[in-house]
Steps between C-alpha positions, in 0.01 A plus 500: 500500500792553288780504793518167585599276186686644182317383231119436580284833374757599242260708323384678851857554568577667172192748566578594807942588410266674179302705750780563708715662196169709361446654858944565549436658122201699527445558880822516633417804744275278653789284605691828685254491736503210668610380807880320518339184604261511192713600245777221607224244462441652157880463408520146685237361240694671210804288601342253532416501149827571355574155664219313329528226285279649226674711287162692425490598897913528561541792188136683602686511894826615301262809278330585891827526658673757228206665454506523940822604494462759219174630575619622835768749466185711389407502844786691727280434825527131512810390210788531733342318808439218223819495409662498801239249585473219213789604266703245640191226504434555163868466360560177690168313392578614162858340483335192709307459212682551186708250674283226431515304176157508526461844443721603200258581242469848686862591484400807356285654751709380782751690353326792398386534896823455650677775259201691567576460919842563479482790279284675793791424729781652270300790400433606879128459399454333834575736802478329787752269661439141395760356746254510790767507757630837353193764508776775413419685196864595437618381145198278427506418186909381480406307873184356315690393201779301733248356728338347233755372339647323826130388593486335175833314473452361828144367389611393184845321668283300758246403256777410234824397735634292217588815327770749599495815658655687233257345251188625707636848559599562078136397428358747818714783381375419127124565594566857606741573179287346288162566598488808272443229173226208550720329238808448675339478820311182363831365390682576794249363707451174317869450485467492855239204474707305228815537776261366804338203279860425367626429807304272589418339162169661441352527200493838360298482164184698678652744578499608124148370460372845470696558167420175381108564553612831298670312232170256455268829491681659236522155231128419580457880379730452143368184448094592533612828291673285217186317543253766438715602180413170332185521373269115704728422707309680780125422564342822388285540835864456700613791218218717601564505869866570434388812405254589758793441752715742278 
């Protein structure tokens, strides 16, 4: 019904990402137990929404996939055959789509993910070998951490081959040394963007949409409180459910 076309049944698409994120929040154990083939069909319709065009559906598939990816280090019976599984899955649709101008507006939890995957990597939280081609165990987490970062700049080169090598690998060794502050790993990861829109004479203003939404917020809240300190300027009904929100 709703995997066909992108945009008829918005609000049955919205319900089901909703339902999706309540059961990954409040049943996750549930998820454990299933089969591989269920559980990947699970995960293919999560990134499928971090691809969607509605920004209600893309940022509830963004919430599902931290709270996937967070939720199950609690189980030790099943997190490392995840891992070793979808780690790599998960990183690369995430970077295919903060990618996209049409994304932006979620720069935040793209990069609050990615830190958040890289972190496990650099911390040895992940135990297994994620270089499937190497099952040794010997020196995981350092072989982990290189793997990674060569995977990545040899993604990121052949999806980008107008920038150079030694551009790509400074921003891949930048997510691991910065992933330990969501600040600079924003930065670092939307000076990244700026570089690959730049070069081709894209526009970069959205990618600072997020602070500009911020910006907006915070005036429309000093202007209605300069408002409500002048005594009919604001219809007294408006007044009253001011406070009721407060």
């Amino acid at each position: 019904m709703i995997n066909k076309e992108l945009e008829i049944y918005p609000e049955h698409r919205i319900n089901f990402f909703r339902m999706v994120y309540a059961i990954t929040t409040h049943c996750f154990k549930a998820l454990t137990v299933l089969s591989n083939a269920q559980f990947k069909l699970i995960l293919d319709s999560i990134v499928w929404a971090l691809k969607h065009q509605m920004r209600d559906v893309a940022e509830i598939g963004l919430s599902i996939v931290l709270t996937i990816v967070k939720n199950i280090l609690d189980y030790s019976n099943v997190c490392q055959g995840f891992f070793q599984l979808y780690f790599l899955p998960i990183v690369e649709e995430v970077f295919a789509v903060v990618s996209e101008a049409s994304h932006t507006s979620s720069l935040t939890m793209h990069a609050t993910i990615l830190s958040f995957m890289f972190s496990l990597v650099e911390d040895g939280r992940i135990t297994v070998s994620l270089d499937t081609t190497d099952p040794s165990r010997e020196g995981i987490p350092q072989k982990n951490a290189i793997y990674i970062k060569n995977h990545l700049a040899l993604l990121l080169m052949r999806a980008f081959p107008h920038l150079q090598e030694a551009q790509v690998r400074v921003f891949v060794a930048g997510l691991f040394d910065l992933n330990n502050s969501l600040p600079e790993f924003k930065e670092h990861l939307r000076d990244f963007l700026v570089q690959i829109r730049e070069d081709t004479g894209g526009d970069t203003s959205d990618l600072y949409l997020e602070e500009r939404e911020e910006q907006l917020k915070d005036a429309a809240t000093l202007k209605r409180q300069a408002q409500l300190a002048i005594p009919g300027i604001i219809n007294p009904h408006d007044r009253h459910d001011d406070m009721q929100q407060e």
